[in-house]
C-alpha positions in Angstrom: -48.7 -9.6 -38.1 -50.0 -9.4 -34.8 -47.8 -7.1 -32.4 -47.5 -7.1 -28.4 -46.8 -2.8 -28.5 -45.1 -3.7 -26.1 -43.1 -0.1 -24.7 -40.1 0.1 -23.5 -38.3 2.8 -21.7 -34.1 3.9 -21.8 -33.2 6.3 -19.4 -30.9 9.8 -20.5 -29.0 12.3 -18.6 -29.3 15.5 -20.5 -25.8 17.5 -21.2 -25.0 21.0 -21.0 -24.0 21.3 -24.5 -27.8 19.8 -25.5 -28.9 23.5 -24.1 -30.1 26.0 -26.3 -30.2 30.0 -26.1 -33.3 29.7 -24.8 -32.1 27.6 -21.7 -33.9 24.4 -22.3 -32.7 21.6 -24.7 -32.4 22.3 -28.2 -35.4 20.2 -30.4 -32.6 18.5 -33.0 -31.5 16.9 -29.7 -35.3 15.1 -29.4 -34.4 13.4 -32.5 -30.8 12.3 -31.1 -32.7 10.8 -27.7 -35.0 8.1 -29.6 -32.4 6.9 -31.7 -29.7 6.4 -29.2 -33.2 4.9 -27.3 -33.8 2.7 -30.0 -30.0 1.4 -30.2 -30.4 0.5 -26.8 -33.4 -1.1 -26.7 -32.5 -3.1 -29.8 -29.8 -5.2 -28.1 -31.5 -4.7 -24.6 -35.4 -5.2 -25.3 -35.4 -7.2 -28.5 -32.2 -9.4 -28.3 -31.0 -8.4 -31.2 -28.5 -5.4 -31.5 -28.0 -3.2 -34.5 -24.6 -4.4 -34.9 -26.6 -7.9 -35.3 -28.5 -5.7 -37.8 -25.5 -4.4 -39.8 -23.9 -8.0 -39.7 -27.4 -9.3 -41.5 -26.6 -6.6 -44.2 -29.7 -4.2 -43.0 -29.8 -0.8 -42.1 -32.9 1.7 -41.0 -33.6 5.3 -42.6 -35.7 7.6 -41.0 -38.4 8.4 -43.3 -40.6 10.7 -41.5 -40.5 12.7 -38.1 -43.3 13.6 -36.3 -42.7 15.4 -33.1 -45.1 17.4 -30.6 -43.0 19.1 -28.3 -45.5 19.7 -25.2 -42.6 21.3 -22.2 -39.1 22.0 -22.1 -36.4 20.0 -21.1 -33.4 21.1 -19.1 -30.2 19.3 -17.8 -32.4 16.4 -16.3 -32.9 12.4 -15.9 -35.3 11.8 -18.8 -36.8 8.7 -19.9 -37.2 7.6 -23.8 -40.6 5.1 -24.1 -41.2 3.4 -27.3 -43.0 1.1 -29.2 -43.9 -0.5 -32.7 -46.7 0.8 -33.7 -46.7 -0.9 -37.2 -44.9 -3.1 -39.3 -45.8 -2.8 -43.3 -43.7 -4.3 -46.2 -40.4 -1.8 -45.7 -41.2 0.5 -43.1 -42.0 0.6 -39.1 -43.6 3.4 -37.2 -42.5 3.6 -33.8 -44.0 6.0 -31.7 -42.5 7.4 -29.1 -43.0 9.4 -25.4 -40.1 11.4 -23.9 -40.9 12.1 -20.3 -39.2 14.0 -17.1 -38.1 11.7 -15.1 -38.8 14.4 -12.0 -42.6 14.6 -12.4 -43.5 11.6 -14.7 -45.0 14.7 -17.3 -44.4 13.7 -21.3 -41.7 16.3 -22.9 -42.7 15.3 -26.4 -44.1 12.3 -28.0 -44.9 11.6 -31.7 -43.5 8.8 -34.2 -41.0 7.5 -36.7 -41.2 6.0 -39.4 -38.4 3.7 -40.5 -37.1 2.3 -44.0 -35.6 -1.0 -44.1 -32.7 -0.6 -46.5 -30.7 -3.3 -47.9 -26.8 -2.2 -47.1 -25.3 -3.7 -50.4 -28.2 -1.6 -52.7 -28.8 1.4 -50.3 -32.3 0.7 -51.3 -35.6 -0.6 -49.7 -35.9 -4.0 -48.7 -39.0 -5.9 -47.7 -39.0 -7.0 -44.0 -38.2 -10.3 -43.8 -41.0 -12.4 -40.9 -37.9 -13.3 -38.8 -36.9 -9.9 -38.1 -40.4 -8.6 -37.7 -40.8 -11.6 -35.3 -38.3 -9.8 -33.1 -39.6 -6.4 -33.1 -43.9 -8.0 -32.9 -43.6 -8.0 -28.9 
């Protein structure tokens, strides 16, 4: 399947309790911003929510986590970019860029990979072409 990579961006405030002992956000919270990113994005970019998702009887795992973390962040406007990368028979690797919003510099980027999962079986399910004709853009 041909796909547009199109990226698209959801914009976060950073909270106080996302700060670590070290004074910049803690890196579980990373993991917390693309999701909540990709929730959005779903309904907002691709017109087709994950409650849309749920109601079809699909869910998505994370698989694998690849993060670089390049500079800290602190209690600041960020921005969350992603994009499909791939679509194979289960899975979907989105990568990912979270940048400060202040200087336009990346905070972190790297990739997901994602597990279709049937919701009735808990197990894998093979992406069906109409839903990875939503996300090919």
């Amino acid at each position: 399947m041909n796909l547009g990579r199109t990226r698209f961006e959801t914009e976060l405030l950073t909270r106080p309790d996302d700060i670590d002992m070290n004074q910049h956000v803690h890196s579980s919270r990373y993991l917390d911003y693309v999701l909540a990113a990709r929730f959005d994005q779903m309904e907002r970019c691709y017109k087709f929510s994950m409650g849309d998702f749920i109601r079809a009887g699909f869910g998505w795992v994370v698989r694998t986590a690849h993060m670089e973390f390049k500079r800290p962040i602190e209690i600041e406007r960020i921005l969350i970019r992603t994009w499909i990368e791939e679509i194979a028979r289960t899975d979907v690797r989105v990568h990912f860029e979270i940048v400060k919003q202040k200087n336009g510099k990346v905070s972190c980027d790297g990739w997901f990979l994602y597990t279709m999962t049937n919701l009735a079986t808990g197990r894998a399910e093979p992406i069906p072409d109409w839903i990875a004709g939503k996300f090919a853009i």
